[in-house]
C-alpha positions as CSV (number, residue, x, y, z in Angstrom):
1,X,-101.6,-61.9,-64.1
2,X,-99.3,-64.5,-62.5
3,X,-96.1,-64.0,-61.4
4,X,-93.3,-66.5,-59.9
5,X,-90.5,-64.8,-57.8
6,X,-88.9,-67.8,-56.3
7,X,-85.7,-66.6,-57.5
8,X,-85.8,-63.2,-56.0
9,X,-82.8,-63.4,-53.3
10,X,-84.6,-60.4,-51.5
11,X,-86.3,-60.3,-48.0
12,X,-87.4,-57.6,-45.7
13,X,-85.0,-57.2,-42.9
14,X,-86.5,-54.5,-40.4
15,X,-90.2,-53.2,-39.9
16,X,-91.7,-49.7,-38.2
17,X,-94.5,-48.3,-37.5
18,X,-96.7,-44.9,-36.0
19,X,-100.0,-43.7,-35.4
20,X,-100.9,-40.5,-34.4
21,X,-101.9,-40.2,-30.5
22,X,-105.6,-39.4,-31.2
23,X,-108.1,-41.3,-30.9
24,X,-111.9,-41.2,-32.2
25,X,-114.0,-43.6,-30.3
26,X,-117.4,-45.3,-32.0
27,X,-119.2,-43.9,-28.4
28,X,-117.6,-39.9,-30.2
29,X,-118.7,-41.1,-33.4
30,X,-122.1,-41.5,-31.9
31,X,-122.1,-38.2,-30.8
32,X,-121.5,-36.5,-34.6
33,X,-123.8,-38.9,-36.8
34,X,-126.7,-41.1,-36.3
35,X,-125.0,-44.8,-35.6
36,X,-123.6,-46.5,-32.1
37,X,-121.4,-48.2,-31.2
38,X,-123.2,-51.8,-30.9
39,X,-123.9,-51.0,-34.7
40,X,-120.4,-50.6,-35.8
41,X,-118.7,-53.1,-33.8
42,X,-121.4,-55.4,-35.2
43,X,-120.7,-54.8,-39.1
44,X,-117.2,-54.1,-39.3
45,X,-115.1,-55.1,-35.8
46,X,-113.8,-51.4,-35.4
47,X,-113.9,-49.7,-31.7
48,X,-111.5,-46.8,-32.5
49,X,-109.6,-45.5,-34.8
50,X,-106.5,-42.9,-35.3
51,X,-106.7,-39.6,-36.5
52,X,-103.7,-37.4,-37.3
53,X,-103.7,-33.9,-35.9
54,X,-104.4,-30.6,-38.0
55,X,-100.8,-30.0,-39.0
56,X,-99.8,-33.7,-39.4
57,X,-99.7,-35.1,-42.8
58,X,-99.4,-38.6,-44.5
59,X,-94.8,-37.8,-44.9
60,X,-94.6,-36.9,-41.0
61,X,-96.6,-40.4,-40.0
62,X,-94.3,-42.0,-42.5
63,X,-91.1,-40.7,-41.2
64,X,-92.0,-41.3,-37.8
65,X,-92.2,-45.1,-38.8
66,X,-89.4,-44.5,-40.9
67,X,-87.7,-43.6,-37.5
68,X,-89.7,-46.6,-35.5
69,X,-87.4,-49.0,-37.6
70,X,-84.6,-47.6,-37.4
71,X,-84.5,-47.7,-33.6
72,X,-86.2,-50.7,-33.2
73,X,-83.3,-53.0,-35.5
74,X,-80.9,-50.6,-35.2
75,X,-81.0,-49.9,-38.9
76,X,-79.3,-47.6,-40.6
77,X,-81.2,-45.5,-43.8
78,X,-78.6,-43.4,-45.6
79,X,-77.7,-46.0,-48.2
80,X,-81.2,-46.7,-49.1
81,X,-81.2,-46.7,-52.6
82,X,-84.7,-46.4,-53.3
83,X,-87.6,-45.3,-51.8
84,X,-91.8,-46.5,-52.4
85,X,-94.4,-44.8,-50.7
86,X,-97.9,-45.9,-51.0
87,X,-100.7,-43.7,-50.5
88,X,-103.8,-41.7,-51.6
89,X,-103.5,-39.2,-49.2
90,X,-99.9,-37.2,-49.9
91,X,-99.2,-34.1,-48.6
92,X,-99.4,-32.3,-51.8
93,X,-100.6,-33.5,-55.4
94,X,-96.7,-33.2,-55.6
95,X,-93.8,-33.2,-54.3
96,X,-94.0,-36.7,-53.4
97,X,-94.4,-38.3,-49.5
98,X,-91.2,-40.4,-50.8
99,X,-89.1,-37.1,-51.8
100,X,-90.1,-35.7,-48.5
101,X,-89.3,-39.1,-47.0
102,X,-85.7,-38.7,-47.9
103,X,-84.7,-35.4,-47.5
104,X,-86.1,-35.8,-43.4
105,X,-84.7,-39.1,-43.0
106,X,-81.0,-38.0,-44.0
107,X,-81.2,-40.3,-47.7
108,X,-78.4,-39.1,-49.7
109,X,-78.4,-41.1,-52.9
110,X,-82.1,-42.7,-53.7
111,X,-84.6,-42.5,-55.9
112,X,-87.9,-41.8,-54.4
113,X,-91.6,-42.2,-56.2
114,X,-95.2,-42.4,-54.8
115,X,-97.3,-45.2,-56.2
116,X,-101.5,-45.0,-56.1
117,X,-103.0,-48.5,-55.3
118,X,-105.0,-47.4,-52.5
119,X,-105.2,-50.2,-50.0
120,X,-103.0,-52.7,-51.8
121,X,-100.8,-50.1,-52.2
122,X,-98.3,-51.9,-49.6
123,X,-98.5,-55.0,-51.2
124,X,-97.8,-53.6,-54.4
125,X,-95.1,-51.6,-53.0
126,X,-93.0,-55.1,-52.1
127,X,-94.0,-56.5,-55.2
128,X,-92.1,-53.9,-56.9
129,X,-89.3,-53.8,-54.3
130,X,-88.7,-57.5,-54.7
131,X,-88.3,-57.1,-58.7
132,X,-86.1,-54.3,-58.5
133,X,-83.4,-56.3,-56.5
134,X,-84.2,-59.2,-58.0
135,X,-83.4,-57.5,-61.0
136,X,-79.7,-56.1,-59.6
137,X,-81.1,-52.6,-60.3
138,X,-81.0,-52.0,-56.3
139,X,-79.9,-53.6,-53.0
140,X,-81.6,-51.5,-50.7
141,X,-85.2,-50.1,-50.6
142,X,-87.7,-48.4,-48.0
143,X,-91.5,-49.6,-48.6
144,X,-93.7,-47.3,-46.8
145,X,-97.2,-47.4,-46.2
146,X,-99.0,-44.0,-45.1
147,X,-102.7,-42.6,-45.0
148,X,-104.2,-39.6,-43.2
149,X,-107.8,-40.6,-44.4
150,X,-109.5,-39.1,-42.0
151,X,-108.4,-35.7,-43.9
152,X,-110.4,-36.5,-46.7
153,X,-113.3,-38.4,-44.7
154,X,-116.9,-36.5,-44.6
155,X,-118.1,-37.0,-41.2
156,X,-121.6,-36.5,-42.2
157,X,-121.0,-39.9,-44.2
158,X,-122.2,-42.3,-41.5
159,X,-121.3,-44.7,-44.4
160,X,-117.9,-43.8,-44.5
161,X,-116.6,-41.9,-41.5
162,X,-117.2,-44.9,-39.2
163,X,-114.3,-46.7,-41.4
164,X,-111.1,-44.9,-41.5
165,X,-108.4,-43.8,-39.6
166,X,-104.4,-42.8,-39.8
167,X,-101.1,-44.4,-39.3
168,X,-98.2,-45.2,-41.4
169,X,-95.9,-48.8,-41.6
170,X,-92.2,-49.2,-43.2
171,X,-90.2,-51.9,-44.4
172,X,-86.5,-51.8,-45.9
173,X,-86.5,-54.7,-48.4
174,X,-82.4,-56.1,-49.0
175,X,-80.5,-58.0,-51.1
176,X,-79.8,-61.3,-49.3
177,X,-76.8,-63.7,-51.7
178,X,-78.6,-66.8,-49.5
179,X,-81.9,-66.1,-48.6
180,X,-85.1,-64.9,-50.3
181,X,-88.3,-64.0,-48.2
182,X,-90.8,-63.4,-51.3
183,X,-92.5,-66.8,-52.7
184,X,-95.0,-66.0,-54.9
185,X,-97.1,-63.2,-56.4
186,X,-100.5,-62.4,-58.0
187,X,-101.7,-59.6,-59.5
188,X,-104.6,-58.1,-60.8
189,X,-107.6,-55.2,-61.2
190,X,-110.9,-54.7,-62.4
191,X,-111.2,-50.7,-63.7
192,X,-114.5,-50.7,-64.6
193,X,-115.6,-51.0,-60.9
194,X,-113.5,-47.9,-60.2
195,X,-116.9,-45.8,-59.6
196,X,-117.4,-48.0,-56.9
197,X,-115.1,-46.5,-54.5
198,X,-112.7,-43.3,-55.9
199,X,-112.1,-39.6,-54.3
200,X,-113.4,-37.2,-56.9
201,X,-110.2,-35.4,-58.5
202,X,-109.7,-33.5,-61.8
203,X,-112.7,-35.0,-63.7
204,X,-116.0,-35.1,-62.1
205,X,-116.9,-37.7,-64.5
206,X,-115.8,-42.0,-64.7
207,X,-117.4,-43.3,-67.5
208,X,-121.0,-42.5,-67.4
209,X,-121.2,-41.4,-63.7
210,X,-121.2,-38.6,-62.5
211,X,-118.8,-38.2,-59.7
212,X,-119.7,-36.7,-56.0
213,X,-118.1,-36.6,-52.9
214,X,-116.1,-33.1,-53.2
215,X,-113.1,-34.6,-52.9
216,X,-113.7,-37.1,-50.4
217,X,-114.0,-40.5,-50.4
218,X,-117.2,-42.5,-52.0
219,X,-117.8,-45.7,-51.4
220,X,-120.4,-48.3,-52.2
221,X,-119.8,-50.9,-49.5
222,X,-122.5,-53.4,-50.9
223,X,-120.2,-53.5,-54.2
224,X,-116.8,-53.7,-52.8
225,X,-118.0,-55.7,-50.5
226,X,-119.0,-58.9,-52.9
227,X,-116.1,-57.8,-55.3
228,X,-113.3,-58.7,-52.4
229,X,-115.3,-61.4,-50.8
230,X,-115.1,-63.1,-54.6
231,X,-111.6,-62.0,-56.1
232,X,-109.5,-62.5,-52.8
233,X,-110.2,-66.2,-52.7
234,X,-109.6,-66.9,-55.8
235,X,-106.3,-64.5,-55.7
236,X,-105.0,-66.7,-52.3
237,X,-105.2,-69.7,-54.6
238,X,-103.6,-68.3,-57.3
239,X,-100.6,-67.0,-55.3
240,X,-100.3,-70.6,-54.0
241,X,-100.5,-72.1,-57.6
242,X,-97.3,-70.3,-58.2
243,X,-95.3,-71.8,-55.4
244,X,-94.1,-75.0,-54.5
245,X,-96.4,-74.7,-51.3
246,X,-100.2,-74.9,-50.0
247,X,-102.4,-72.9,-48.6
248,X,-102.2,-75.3,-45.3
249,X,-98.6,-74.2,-44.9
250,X,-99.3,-70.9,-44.4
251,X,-98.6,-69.6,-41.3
252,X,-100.4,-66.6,-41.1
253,X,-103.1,-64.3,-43.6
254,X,-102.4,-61.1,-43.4
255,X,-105.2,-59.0,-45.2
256,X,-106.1,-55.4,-46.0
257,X,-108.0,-54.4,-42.8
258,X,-110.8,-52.9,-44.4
259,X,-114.1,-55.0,-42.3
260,X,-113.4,-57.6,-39.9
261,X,-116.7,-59.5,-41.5
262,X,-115.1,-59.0,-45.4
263,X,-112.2,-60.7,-43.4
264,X,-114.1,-63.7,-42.0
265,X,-116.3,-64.0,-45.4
266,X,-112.5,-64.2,-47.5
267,X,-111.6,-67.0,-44.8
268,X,-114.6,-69.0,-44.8
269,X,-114.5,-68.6,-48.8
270,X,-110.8,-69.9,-49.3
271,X,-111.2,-72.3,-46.2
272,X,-108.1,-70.7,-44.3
273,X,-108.7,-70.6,-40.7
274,X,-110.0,-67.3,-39.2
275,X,-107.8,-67.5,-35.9
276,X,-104.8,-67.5,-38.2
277,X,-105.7,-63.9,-39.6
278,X,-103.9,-61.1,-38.4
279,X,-105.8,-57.8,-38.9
280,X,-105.5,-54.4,-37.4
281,X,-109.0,-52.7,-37.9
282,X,-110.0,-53.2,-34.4
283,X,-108.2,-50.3,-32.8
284,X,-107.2,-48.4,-35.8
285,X,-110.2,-48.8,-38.6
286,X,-109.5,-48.8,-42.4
287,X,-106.0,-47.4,-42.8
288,X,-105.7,-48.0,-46.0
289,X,-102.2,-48.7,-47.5
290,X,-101.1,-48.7,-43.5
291,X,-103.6,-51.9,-42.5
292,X,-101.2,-54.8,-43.4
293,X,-98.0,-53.4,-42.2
294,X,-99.9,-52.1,-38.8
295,X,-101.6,-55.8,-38.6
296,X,-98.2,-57.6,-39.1
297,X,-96.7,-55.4,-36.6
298,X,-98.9,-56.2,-34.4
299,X,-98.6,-60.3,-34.8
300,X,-95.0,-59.2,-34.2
301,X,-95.6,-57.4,-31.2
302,X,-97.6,-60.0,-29.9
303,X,-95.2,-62.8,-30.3
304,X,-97.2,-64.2,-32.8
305,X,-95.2,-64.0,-35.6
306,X,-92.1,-66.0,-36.1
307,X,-88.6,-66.4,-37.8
308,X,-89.4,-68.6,-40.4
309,X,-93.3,-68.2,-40.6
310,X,-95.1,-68.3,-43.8
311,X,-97.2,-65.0,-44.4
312,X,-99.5,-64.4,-47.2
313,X,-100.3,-60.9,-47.3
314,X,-103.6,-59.6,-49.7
315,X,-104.1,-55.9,-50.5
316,X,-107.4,-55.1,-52.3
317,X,-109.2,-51.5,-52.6
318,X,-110.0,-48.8,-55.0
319,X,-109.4,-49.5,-58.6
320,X,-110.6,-51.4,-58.0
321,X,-106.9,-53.3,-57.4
322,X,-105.5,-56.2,-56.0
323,X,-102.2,-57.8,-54.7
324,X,-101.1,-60.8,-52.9
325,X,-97.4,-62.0,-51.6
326,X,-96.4,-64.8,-50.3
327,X,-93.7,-64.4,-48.3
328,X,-91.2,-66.1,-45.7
329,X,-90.3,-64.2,-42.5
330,X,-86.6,-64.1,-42.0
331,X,-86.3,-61.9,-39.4
C-alpha cells in the first residue's frame, strides 16, 4: 500500500534518547558462547551492545528519553494529547509502556496505546502520528521507541544473542499551520514469513510450524536476511514515487539497525550511497524499535544532520513488516 501525506501540516519538533549504562562487549560474548569477536564484527558491524539492568524494564528506558527531550529542547509534555509506544518487549502483557508512560511523565489528558511492529515499530508509530494530526483529531503526540531485548534473548543462541541490545528513542510529533516534515509513506507486510522470526506466545503453533524458543526470540537470519535485502529497495523507491522528489535528494537513509552488511546490501541494491547511511548497531546491536531513533540521534549528535535535511527512514522486522517515511527535518 501507498500512501501520499504531502498535506499533513505535521513535523517532529524535539527528539530524546537513553540507554541503559551496561554494556556487553563481543570479547564477554566470547566468554558465554562459542563466537569472537573478529566473527561478529565481520557479519554484522556490532562491537557492543546495551543491556538494561535486572529491575529496568522497556517504560523506565522510555521515560528516561521521554525526560532526555524534554531537557534537551526544553519541551514541555503535559499537553501531549496522545501517546504511541512501540515495542515487543512491554513491561507486562498489559498495562501498556504508553499508560505507564503518562502517568510517570506528569500527562494529564492523553490517550496512550502500544502498537506491535517489531523493528518498524517506530516508523509505524509516525506514520500513525502524522495521520492523526493531519486528520485534526490531535495536535500533540509522543512517539516512543523502547526494547529491553536482551530480556527475552537466549544467550545460549550464538545466532541470536550476538544481535540485540536495549535503549529507548522519543519524538513529540506537532501540529505546524506552515510547515509539514512528513513527505511520503509506504507500507506493507508479508504474514506468511512470520515463522521466520516471532517470540513464541500463546499458541505454540503458526501455520504448520511448530513454534520453539520458550518465549524467546527465533530467528532465521538466512530468511530475513534476503526478505529485507529484496523488499527495502523496492520500498525506498516506492516512498519516492509518492513524492515530488528523488532518491538523489535525499539527504540521509536512516534504516532499522538490524546488520551493518543487510545495510550495505539495501544500499548497493537501491543505489543510495553507503556513507550517507546513518545506523546505530555498532555500539548498541539490534534494538529493535529503538535502532532508527538511536541512529538519528546520533547523526544529530554528530552534527551530521541538518535543519532542512531530507531523511528517509525504513523500519522492517518480524511480521514480517515494513515501513518507510520520508521526511524533512525542521528542527
Amino acid at each position: 500500500m501507498n500512501i501520499q501525506n504531502t498535506a499533513a501540516k505535521a513535523r517532529i519538533t524535539a527528539i530524546g534518547t537513553y540507554v541503559p549504562e551496561r554494556r556487553l562487549t563481543n570479547f564477554e560474548l566470547e566468554q558465554m558462547v562459542d563466537t569472537s569477536d573478529e566473527w561478529i564484527v565481520q557479519r554484522t558491524g556490532i562491537r557492543e551492545r546495551r543491556i538494561a539492568g535486572p529491575d529496568e524494564y522497556t517504560s523506565d528506558l522510555c521515560v528516561a528519553a521521554v525526560k532526555d527531550l524534554t531537557e534537551r529542547y526544553g519541551k514541555s509534555v503535559a499537553d501531549v494529547d496522545f501517546i504511541i509506544a512501540a515495542t515487543t518487549t512491554p513491561d507486562y502483557p498489559f498495562p501498556s509502556v504508553s499508560s505507564q508512560v503518562q502517568a510517570r511523565c506528569g500527562i494529564e489528558q492523553a490517550g496512550a496505546i502500544d502498537i506491535s511492529a517489531a523493528c518498524a515499530g517506530f516508523t509505524y508509530g509516525l506514520h500513525l502520528a502524522s495521520g492523526l494530526i493531519a486528520s485534526g483529531l490531535h495536535k500533540k503526540i509522543l512517539v516512543i521507541g523502547g526494547e529491553t531485548l536482551s530480556k527475552v534473548t537466549d544467550y545460549h543462541d550464538r545466532t541470536t544473542c550476538i544481535l540485540f541490545g536495549d535503549g529507548a528513542g522519543a519524538v513529540l510529533v506537532e501540529r505546524d499551520e506552515e510547515v509539514s516534515g512528513f513527505l511520503a509513506a509506504h507500507v506493507g507486510s508479508k504474514g506468511e514469513g512470520g515463522v521466520h522470526l516471532y517470540r513464541s506466545g500463546l499458541s505454540k503453533q503458526m501455520g504448520e510450524k511448530e513454534l520453539a524458543g520458550n518465549g524467546c526470540i527465533v530467528q532465521n537470519g538466512r530468511e530475513v536476511y534476503r526478505w529485507a535485502t529484496t523488499t527495502v529497495p523496492v520500498g525506498m523507491r516506492q516512498v519516492m514515487e509518492k513524492s515530488s522528489l528523488q532518491l538523489s535528494d535525499v539527504d540521509w537513509f536512516i534504516p532499522h539497525s538490524a546488520n551493518l552488511r543487510m545495510v550495505e546490501s539495501i544500499c548497493e541494491k537501491s543505489g543510495f550511497p553507503m556513507e550517507q547511511a546513518l545506523y546505530s548497531m555498532e555500539l548498541y546491536g539490534n534494538t529493535s524499535s529503538a535502532s532508527i531513533p538511536l541512529a538519528l540521534d546520533k547523526g544529530l549528535k554528530d552534527g551530521k544532520v541538518k535543519t532542512g535535511d531530507v531523511l528517509l527512514l525504513y523500519g522492517f522486522g518480524g511480521g514480517l513488516v515494513h515501513a518507510g517515511l520520508l521526511l524533512r527535518w525542521t528542527i
